[in-house]
C-alpha positions in Angstrom: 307.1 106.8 -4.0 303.6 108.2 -3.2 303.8 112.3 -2.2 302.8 112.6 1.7 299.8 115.1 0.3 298.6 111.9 -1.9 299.1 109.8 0.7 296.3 111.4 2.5 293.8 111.6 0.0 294.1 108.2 -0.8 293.3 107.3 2.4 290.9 110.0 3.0 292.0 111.6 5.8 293.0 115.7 7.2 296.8 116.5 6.5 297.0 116.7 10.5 295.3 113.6 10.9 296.2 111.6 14.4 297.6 108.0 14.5 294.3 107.2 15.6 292.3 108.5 13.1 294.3 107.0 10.4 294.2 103.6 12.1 290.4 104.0 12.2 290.8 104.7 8.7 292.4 102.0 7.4 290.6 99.4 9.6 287.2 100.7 8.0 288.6 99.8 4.1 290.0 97.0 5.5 286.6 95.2 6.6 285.6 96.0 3.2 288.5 94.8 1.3 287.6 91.2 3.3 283.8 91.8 3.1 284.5 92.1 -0.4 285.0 87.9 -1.1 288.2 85.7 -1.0 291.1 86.6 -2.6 290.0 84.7 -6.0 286.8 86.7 -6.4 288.9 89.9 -6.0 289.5 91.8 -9.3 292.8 93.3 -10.6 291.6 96.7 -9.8 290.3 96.5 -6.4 294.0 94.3 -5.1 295.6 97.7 -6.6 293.4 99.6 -5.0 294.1 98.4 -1.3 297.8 97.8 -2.6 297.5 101.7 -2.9 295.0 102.5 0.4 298.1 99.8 2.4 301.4 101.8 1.0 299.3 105.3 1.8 298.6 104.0 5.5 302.1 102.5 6.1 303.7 106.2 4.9 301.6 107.8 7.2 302.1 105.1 9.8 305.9 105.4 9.4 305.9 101.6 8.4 307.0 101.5 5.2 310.5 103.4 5.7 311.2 101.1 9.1 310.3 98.5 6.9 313.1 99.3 4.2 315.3 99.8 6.3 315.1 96.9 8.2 315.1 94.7 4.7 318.4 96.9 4.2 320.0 96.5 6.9 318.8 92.4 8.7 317.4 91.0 6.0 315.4 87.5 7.9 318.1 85.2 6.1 316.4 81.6 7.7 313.0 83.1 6.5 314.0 83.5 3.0 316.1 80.2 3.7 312.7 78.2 3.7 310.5 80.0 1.0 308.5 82.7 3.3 308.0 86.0 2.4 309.1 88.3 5.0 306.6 90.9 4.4 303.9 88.9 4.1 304.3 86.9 7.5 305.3 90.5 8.8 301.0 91.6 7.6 299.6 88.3 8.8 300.9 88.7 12.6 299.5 91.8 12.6 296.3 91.5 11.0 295.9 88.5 13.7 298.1 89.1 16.2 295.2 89.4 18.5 293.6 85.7 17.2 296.9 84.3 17.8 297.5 85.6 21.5 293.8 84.7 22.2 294.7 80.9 20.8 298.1 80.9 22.8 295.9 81.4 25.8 293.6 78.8 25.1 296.3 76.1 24.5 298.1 77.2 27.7 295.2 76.8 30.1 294.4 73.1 28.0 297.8 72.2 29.0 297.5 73.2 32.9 294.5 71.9 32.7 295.6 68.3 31.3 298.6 68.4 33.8 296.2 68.9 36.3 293.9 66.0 35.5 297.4 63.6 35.1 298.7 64.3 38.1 295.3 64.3 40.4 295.5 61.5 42.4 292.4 59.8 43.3 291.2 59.4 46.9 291.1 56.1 48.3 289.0 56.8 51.3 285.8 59.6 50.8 284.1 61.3 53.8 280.7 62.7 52.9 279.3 65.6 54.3 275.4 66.0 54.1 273.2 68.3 55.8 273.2 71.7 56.9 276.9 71.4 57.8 279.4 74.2 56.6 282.7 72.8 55.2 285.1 73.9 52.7 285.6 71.5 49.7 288.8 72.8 48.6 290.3 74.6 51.7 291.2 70.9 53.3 294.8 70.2 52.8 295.1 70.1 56.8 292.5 67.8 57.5 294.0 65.3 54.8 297.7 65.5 56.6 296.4 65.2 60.1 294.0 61.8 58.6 297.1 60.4 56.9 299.1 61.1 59.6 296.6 59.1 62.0 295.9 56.4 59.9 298.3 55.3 57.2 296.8 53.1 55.3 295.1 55.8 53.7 297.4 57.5 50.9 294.7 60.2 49.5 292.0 61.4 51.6 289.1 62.9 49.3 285.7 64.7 50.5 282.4 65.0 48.9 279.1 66.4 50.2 276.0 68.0 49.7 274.9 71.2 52.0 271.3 72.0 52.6 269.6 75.9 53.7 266.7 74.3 54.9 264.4 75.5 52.1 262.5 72.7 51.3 261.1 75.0 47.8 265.0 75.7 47.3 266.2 74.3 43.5 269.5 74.3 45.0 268.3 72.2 48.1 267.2 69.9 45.6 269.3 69.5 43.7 271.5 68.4 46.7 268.5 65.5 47.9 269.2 64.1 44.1 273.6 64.4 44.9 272.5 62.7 48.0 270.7 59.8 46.7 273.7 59.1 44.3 276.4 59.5 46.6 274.4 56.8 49.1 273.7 54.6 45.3 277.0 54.7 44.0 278.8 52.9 47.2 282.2 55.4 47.0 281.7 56.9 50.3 283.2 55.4 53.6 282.0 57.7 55.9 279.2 60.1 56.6 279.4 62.6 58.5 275.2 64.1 58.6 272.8 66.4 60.6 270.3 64.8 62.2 267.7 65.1 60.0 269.6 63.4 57.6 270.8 61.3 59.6 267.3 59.9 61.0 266.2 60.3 57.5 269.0 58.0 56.0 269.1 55.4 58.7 265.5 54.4 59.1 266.2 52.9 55.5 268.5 50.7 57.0 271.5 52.6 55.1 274.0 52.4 58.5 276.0 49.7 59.9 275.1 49.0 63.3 277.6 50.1 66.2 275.7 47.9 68.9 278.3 45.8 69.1 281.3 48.5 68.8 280.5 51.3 70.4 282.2 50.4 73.9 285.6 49.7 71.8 285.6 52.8 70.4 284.7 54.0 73.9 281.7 55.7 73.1 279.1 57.0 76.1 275.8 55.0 74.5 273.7 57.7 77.2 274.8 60.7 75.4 274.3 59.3 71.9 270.1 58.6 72.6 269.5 60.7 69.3 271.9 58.2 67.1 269.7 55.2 68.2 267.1 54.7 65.4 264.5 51.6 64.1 264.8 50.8 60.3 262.2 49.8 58.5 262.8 46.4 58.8 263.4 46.3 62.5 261.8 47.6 65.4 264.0 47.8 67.9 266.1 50.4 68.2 269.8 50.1 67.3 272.9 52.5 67.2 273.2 53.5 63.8 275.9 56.5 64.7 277.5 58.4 66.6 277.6 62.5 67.6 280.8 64.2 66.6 280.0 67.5 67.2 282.3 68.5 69.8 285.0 67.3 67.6 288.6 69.1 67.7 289.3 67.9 64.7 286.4 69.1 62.3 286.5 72.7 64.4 289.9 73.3 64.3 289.4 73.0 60.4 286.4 75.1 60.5 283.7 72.3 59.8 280.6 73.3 61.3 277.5 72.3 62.2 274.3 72.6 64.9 274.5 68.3 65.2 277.2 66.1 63.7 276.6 62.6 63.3 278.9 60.1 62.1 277.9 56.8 60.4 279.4 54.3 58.2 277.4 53.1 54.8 276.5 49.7 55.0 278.1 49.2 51.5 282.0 50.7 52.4 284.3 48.2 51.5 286.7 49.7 54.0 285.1 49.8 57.5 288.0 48.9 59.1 289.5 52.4 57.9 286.4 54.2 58.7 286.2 53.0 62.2 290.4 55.0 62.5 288.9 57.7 61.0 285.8 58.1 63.4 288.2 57.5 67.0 290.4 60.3 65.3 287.1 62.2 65.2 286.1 61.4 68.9 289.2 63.0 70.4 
């Protein structure tokens, strides 16, 4: 058993030395010990030595007589049951107790994660916002219930969009034109829902369906919708190509805001019949 006056100088430190300076201590000839190669390349002499510098810092620690007494007293019987030494397991979890909680954080937020991708369920009918119109893209559990609630046949309501400041030298605003041109490419979207320079934009290419023929079933006032009428490219008379939303209860009352809101269906939606329930729940 070392002497608490050899204990010291082995590890080098005052007789009064503080917890904290002995931790330091031992942390310091510890990084060596490991800097020093694996546990092959170690000689005889140095494991003694850190044998020694460990049973110094464990008196001084208190450690080593908890430790005793604790073998003494609750011995780990399972432990010793399956071949593991005690002590050793006892060093490793604290050598890397801090890689181990670190990893048990990891693995927990892969699993909520996972759970969260299994039991997303994916939106069968996609409004797009686009233009300088403010919604919130997560913040719209009200505006799903109250479009289930109108029209049934939709299970999962989902929203996309891109929002544009206006900035036309903006990376951000760019970025958006390029979310734009895929959301318009990739056919998902049932209904837009634009400012009007998108709108105009969009629709002179011919990317609308027409509401000539629709507008008085959904009982829409053609005089105060003059802005939604628009010539494509490849015709030149002017059709109705959407309709203004902007006085909407619904999209205010869930804090979806915007100068001029247009609504329009894609000529590619497969579900225009949907979209068309959608947009009168939007005209009330």
């Amino acid at each position: 058993m070392l002497e608490n006056r050899e204990t010291h100088e082995i590890l080098g430190v005052r007789r009064n030395a503080s917890r904290g300076e002995i931790e330091k201590k031992y942390t310091i000839f510890l990084k060596k010990y490991r800097a020093s190669g694996s546990q092959d390349e170690k000689d005889a002499a140095e494991k003694a030595d850190f044998e020694e510098i460990t049973n110094a810092y464990n008196i001084l620690m208190g450690y080593e007589e908890k430790q005793i007494e604790k073998n003494i007293e609750n011995p780990n019987l399972f432990m010793k049951k399956i071949g593991i030494d005690e002590k050793k397991a006892e060093n490793f979890f604290f050598y890397y107790k801090y890689h181990m909680i670190f990893g048990i954080i990891i693995l927990v937020f892969f699993i909520f994660t996972l759970k969260g991708c299994i039991e997303r369920v994916n939106p069968d009918f996609t409004t797009a916002f686009i233009g300088q119109i403010l919604y919130n893209s997560t913040d719209n559990e009200d505006l799903k219930q109250q479009i289930k609630a109108a029209v049934p046949e939709i299970k999962e309501p989902g929203f996309d969009g891109a929002f544009f400041s206006g900035d036309l030298k903006n990376e951000q605003d760019y970025a958006m034109q390029m979310k734009t041109v895929t959301l318009f490419a990739a056919g998902g979207i049932d209904l837009f829902i634009l400012d009007k320079e998108s709108f105009s934009k969009y629709g002179q290419q011919g990317a609308f369906v027409s509401f000539d023929d629709i507008a008085d079933k959904l009982g829409v006032d053609k005089t105060k919708n003059t802005d939604c009428f628009l010539k494509t490219d490849d015709d030149k008379i002017k059709h109705l190509y959407g309709i203004d939303i902007s006085n909407s209860k619904l999209l205010k009352d869930n804090k979806i805001l915007g100068n001029k809101m247009i609504a329009a269906i894609p000529v590619n939606s497969k579900q225009q019949d949907k979209a068309l329930k959608v947009l009168k729940l939007l005209l009330k």
